[in-house]
N, C-alpha and C positions, 0 to 999 in steps of 0.2 A: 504494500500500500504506500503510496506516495505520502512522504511528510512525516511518517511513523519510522521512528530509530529501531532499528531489528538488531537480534543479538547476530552474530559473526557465526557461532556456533553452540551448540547444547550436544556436551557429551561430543561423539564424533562425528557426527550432522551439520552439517552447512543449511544456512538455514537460506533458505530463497524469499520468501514471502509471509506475511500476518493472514492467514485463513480464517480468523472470528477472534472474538474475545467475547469473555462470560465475566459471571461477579466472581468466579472461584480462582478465574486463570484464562492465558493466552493462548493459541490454538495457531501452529505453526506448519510451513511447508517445508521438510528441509530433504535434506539428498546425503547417501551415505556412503563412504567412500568407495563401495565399490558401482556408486552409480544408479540405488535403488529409493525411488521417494517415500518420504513415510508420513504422517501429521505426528507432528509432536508436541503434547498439551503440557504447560508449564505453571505450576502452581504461581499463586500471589504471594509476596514476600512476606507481609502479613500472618498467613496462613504455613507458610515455610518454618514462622519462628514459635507456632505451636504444636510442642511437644504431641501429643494429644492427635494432633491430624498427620500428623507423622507417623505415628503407629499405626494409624488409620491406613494411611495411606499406603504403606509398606507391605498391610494384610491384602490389600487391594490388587496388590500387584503381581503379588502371590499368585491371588486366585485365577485373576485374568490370564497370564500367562497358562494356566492349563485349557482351555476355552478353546474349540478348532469347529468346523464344520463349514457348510458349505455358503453359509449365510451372517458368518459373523466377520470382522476384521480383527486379524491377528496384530497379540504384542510382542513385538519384536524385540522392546528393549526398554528400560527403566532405570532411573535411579532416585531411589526412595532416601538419599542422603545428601543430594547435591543439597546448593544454598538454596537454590529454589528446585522442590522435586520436578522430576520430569516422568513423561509417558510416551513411549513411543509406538504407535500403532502404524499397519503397512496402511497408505494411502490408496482410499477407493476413489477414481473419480466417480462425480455424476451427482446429480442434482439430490437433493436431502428431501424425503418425502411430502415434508409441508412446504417445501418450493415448488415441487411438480403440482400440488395441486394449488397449489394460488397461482399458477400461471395456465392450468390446463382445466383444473375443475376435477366435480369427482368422478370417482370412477363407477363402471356398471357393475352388475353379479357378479360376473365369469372375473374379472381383474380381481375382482376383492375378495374370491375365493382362491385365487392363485397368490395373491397378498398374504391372506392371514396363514396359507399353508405354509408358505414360506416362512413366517417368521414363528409358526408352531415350530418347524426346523429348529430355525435357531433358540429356541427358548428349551428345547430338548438338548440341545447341545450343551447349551449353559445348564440348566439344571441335573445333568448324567455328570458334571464335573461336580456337585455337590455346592451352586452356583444359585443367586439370584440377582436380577439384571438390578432392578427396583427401578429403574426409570423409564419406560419402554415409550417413546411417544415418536411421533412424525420426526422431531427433529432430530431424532435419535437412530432414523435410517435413512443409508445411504440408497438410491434406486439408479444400484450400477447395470453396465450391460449386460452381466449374467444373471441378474438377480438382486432382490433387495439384500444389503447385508446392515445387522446390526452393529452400533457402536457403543462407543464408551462404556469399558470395561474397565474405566479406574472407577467409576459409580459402583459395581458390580460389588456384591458383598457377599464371600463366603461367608456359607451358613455356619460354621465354627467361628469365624472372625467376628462376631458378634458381642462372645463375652470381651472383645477390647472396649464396646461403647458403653456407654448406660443405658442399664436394661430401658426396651420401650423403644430406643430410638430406629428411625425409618429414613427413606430417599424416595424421594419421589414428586411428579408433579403435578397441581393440584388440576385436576380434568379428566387423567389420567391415574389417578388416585389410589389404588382400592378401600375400602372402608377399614378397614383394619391395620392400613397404613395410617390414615387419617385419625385412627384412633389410638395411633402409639402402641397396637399391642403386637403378638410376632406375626412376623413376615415369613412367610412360603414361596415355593415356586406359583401359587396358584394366586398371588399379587399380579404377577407379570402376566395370567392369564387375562386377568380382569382389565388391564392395562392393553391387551394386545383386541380387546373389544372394543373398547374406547379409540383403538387408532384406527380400527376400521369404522368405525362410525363416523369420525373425523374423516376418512378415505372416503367414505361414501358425502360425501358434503355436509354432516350435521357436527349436532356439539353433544356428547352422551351427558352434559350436567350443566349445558347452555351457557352463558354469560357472566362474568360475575366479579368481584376481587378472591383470592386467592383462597379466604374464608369460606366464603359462599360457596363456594366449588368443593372444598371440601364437606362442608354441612350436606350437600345436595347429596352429595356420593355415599353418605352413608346414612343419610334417613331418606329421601327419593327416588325412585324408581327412573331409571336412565330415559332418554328420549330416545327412542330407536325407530321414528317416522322416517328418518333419510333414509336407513336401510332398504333397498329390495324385499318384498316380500320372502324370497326363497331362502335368504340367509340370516333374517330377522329373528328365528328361533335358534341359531346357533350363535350370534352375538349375544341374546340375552341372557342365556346359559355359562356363557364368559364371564357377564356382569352381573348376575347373581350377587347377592349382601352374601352370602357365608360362602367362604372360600373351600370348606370343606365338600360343595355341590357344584363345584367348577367344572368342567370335564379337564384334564389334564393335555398337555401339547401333542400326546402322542395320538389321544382321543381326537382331536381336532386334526390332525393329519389323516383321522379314518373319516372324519365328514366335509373335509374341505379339499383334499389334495385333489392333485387331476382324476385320480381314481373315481373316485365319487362324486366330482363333481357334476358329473353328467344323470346324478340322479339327486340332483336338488330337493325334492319330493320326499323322500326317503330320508337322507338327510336330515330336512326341517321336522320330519313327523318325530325320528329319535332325538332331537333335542328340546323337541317342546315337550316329550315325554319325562323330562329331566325333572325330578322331584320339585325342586324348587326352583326352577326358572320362572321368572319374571313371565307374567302374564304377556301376549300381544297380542292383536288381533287377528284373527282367522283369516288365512287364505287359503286359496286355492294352489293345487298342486302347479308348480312354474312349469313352465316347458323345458327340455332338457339342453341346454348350451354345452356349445363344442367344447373341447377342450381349448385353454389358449395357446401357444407355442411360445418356446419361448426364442424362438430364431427371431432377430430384428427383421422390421419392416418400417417402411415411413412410417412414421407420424402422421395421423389421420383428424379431420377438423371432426367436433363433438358432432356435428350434424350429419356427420357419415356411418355413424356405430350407431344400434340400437341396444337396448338393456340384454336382448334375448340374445342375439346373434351379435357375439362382438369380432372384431376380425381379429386375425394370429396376429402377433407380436409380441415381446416382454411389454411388461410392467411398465417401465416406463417409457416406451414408444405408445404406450396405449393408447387410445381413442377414448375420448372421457364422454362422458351423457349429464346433460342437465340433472340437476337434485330435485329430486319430488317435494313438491309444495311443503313447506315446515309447519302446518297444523301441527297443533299441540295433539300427542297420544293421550289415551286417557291416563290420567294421573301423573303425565310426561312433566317435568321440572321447566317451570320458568324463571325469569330473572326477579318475578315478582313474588312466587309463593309464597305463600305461608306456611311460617313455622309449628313445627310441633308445639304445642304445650311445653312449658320449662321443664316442668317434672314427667315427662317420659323419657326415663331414664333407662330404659329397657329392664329394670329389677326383675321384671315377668320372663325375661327370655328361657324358653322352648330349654331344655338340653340339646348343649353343641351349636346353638346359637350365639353369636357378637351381642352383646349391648351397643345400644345404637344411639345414646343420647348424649355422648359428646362429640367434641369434634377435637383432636390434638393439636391443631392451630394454638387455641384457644390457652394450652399447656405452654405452649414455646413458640421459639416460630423457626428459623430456616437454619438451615448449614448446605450450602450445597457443594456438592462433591467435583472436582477438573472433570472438564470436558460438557457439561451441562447444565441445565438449570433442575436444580434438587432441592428439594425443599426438606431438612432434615427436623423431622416433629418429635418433640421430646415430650412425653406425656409424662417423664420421670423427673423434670426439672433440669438443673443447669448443676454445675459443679460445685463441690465445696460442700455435698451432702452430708450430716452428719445428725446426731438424736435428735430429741425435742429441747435438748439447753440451745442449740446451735439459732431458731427459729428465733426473730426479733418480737416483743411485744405488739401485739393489734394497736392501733393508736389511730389510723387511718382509712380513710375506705373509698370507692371510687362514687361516682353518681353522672349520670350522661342524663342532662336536664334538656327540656324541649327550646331552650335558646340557650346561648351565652356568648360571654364577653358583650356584655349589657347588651345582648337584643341584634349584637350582629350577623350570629349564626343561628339559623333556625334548623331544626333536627327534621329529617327526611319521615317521610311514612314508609316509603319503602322499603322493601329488603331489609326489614327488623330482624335480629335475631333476639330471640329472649337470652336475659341472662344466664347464664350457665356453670353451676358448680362444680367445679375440679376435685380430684380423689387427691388426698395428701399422698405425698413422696418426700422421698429426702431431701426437695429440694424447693417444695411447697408447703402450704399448711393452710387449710381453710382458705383457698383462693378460688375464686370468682370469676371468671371473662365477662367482658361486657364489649359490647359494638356497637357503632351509630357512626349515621353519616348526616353531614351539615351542609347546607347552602346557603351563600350571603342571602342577607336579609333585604328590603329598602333603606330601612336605615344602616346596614354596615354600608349601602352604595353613598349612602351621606356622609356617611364620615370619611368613606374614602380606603377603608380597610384593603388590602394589598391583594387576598383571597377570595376566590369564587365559591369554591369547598373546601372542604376538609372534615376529615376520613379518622373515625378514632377506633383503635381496638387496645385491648389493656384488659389488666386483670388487677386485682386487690385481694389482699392476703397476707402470708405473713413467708418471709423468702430466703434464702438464705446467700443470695447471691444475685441479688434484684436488677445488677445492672449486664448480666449474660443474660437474663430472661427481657433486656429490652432489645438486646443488640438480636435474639433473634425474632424478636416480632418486628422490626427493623427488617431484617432479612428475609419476610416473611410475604411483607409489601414491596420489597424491591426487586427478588432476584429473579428472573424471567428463563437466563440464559442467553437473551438478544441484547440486554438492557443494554443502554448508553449511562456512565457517570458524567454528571454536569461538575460539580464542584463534588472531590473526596470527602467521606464523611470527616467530619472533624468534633470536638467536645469543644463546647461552649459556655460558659457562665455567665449569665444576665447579672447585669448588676443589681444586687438588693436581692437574688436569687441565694436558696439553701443549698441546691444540688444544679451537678453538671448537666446539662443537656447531649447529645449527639446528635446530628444533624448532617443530610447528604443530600444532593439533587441526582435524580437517576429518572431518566427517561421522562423529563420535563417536568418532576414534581419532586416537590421538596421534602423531606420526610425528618421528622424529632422524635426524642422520644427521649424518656427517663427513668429510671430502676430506681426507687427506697426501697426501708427496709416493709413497706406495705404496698407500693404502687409501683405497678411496669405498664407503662405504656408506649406507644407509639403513634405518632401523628403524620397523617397524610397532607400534603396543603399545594392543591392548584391554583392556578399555574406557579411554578415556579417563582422563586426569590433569592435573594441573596442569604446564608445559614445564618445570619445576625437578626435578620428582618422575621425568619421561621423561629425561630430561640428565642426572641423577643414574643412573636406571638403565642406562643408553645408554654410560655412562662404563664399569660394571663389564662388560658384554658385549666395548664396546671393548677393555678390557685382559684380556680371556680368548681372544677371537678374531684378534686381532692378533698376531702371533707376530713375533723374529725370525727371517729367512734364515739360513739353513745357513750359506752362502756369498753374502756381499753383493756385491754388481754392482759393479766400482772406479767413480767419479766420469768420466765422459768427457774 
């Protein structure tokens, strides 16, 4: 990239070109001396100098190196001690699957059963190595000319590698979610199933948990029923059987290579009748039996304009030579998730759950917020808290509590109707104690336009309770609203102290909006504030919401 200072070299790699940047790290072109290219992803310095993601990141490397098949991109080389670690995977050309469909559109049946089989492939690959991806989304595959292959296997987390974290914690992106990532508890190969429905639903032009911030995406995936109206009728019952709530009614990759592959894919009928037969699949609407489509080939062919393939008969080619078909009108399914829903009741907290069922009334956002993993956008949910756990003496006295009033900052911001979530009580951990989330979103007022107030919106999520480490529980619900994987940084976070202010602020502009936020030993919050400003002007504003929404306790908690 023109204007961008490139390193010379990483390890024995010549580095030619800047391929992306993420919030975790740099994503590189380089050539190795005997002439073979590879992408090579380079941790944040930041992130280099803790201990902690270093071990992380060392198990990670591990595991990815044993990972082969015919659909994933191999690690060729790593060093999990340089100053800043590195990862070196063999370079795939060819367009990443959320760029082929926003320049081509979605695709029909027959593609998106030669799609999901493929990446059943590779998700059996990975999980026969004793592997889970935990991030599986469009931007996470390349659609090379032999095939889709997956990426980033530094995200990738043996399932031993796990006692390094604190228990609870996940990867993943919130859309692509599964519920039980979103709720901090463990993670299986049958995550990355639910996640490989989601990409095809995405692939067929829809959104499986619609629109939303990062929250919201997550609440929908684990108490609402996915939207699977973009889907084709004929592959509608084996996506929803992907996205099933209990991962234990998943069909597993191998299963999904006996209804998807080119095998079967010529008896779609058949097919949909065994996955709608699936205990607990998601409810959809009755169709009729599809017509049986060719198989596709996977020999190249032109590139064909969407008004020359039909759903039924799509012509030969790979993946992504295909021919795309418009997306069926987005009526809402019945029960299908919108941007507006309505939340459950506070207290359905799933205590009723079935045996072998998830409890489904939190959302692990709501616990922490991000860590995301080199090479993509990861959102890591800690339902266990932040570091520094230790008994009940370690927990600070109650003193404080949050409250999200229907204005503030005298009348400037008035609180949205939509897209409420009720408040939400957290399970103690060692690194919580009686804590709370709360969300609200705010829009200037007529009189914030009088006085001239700098912001449009602004975006609050937080929790209150009692912390033992209150300002790691802000940095990631900070990361929780920022980190995308595409994101742009406008100004790096930096810590701030308003004058006449008790505590430090943090403050970063990322992809045109400003974002605060601050940890006591009773309040974690973070603030969102459009458009954009200078971190003086956000910390300054960030201070008077602080002192509106922070309240004291009635009754404070004695000192243990």
């Amino acid at each position: 990239m023109d204007g961008v200072d490139l390193p010379e070299r990483i390890g024995d790699y010549v580095v030619e070109r800047e391929l992306g940047a993420g919030g975790m790290g740099t994503v590189y072109l380089a050539r190795s001396r005997g002439g073979r290219t590879v992408a090579v992803k380079v941790a944040r310095p930041e992130l280099a100098a803790d201990p902690h993601f270093r071990a992380r990141f060392r198990a990670e490397v591990d595991a990815a190196r044993k990972v082969g098949g015919f659909h994933t991109a191999q690690v060729v080389d790593a060093d999990p001690d340089a100053a800043a670690p590195w990862l070196a995977t063999a370079y795939i050309a060819g367009p990443t699957l959320s760029g082929l469909l926003a320049e081509r559109g979605p695709m029909d049946e027959a593609r998106l059963r030669l799609l999901g089989a493929a990446l059943a492939e590779a998700l059996q690959a990975i999980h026969d190595c004793g592997l889970i991806h935990r991030d599986l989304k469009p931007g996470n595959i390349i659609m090379a000319d032999d095939g889709p292959r997956v990426l980033d296997f530094g995200i990738a987390r043996a399932l031993e590698a796990t006692r390094l974290t604190f228990t609870g914690a996940a990867f993943g992106t919130p859309g692509f979610l599964a519920p039980e990532q979103a709720q901090g508890l463990e993670v299986g190969g049958a995550a990355d199933v639910f996640a490989l429905g989601a990409v095809l639903v995405a692939a067929a032009g829809g959104q499986p948990f619609g629109e939303g911030t990062p929250m919201m995406l997550m609440y929908r995936a684990v108490h609402e029923p996915a939207d699977l109206s973009a889907l084709p009728e004929g592959i509608r019952p084996v996506v929803a059987a992907c996205l099933t709530k209990d991962p234990a009614q998943r069909p597993t990759p191998k299963r999904l290579l006996d209804l998807l592959a080119p095998e079967t894919a010529t008896k779609p009928a058949e097919a949909a009748a065994e996955a709608a037969a699936h205990p607990t699949a998601p409810a959809s609407p009755a169709a009729a039996p599809a017509a049986p489509s060719p198989t596709p080939s996977l020999t190249p062919t032109p590139t064909q304009t969407p008004t020359a393939v039909s759903a039924v008969a799509p012509t030969a080619g790979d993946i992504a030579d295909a021919a795309t078909v418009g997306a069926p009108p987005r009526a809402a399914a019945p029960g299908a998730a919108t941007a507006g829903a309505a939340a459950p009741p506070a207290g359905s907290r799933g205590a009723g759950s079935p045996p072998g069922k998830m409890p489904t009334g939190r959302v692990a956002a709501v616990a922490a917020g991000a860590l995301l993993v080199l090479g993509g956008a990861g959102y890591g949910i800690y339902a266990a808290g932040g570091p520094g756990w230790g008994s009940d003496a370690s927990f600070p006295p109650a003193t404080h509590e949050l409250v999200l009033p229907e204005s503030m900052v005298d009348g400037a911001y008035g609180r949205n109707i939509e897209n409420r979530l009720p408040a939400d009580p957290q399970p103690d951990n060692g690194g919580q104690k009686g804590s709370t989330h709360y969300s609200a979103d705010y829009t200037v007022t007529s009189a914030g336009l009088e006085k001239g107030v700098t912001f449009r919106t602004v975006e609050v999520y937080g929790s209150s309770g009692r912390y033992t480490d209150p300002e790691w529980d802000r940095d990631s619900l900070m990361r929780a609203m920022t980190v995308t994987g595409r994101e742009t940084v406008g100004d790096p976070a930096r810590t701030i102290r308003v004058p006449g202010s008790d505590v430090d602020f943090r403050c970063e502009t990322v992809d045109g909006k400003t974002v605060c936020g601050w940890g006591d030993a009773n309040t974690t919050v973070a603030i969102e504030f459009t458009p954009s400003a200078s971190l003086e002007v956000a910390a300054a504003e960030t201070r008077k919401i602080r002192d509106e929404i922070r309240r004291p306790v009635a009754t404070p908690t004695p000192s243990p």
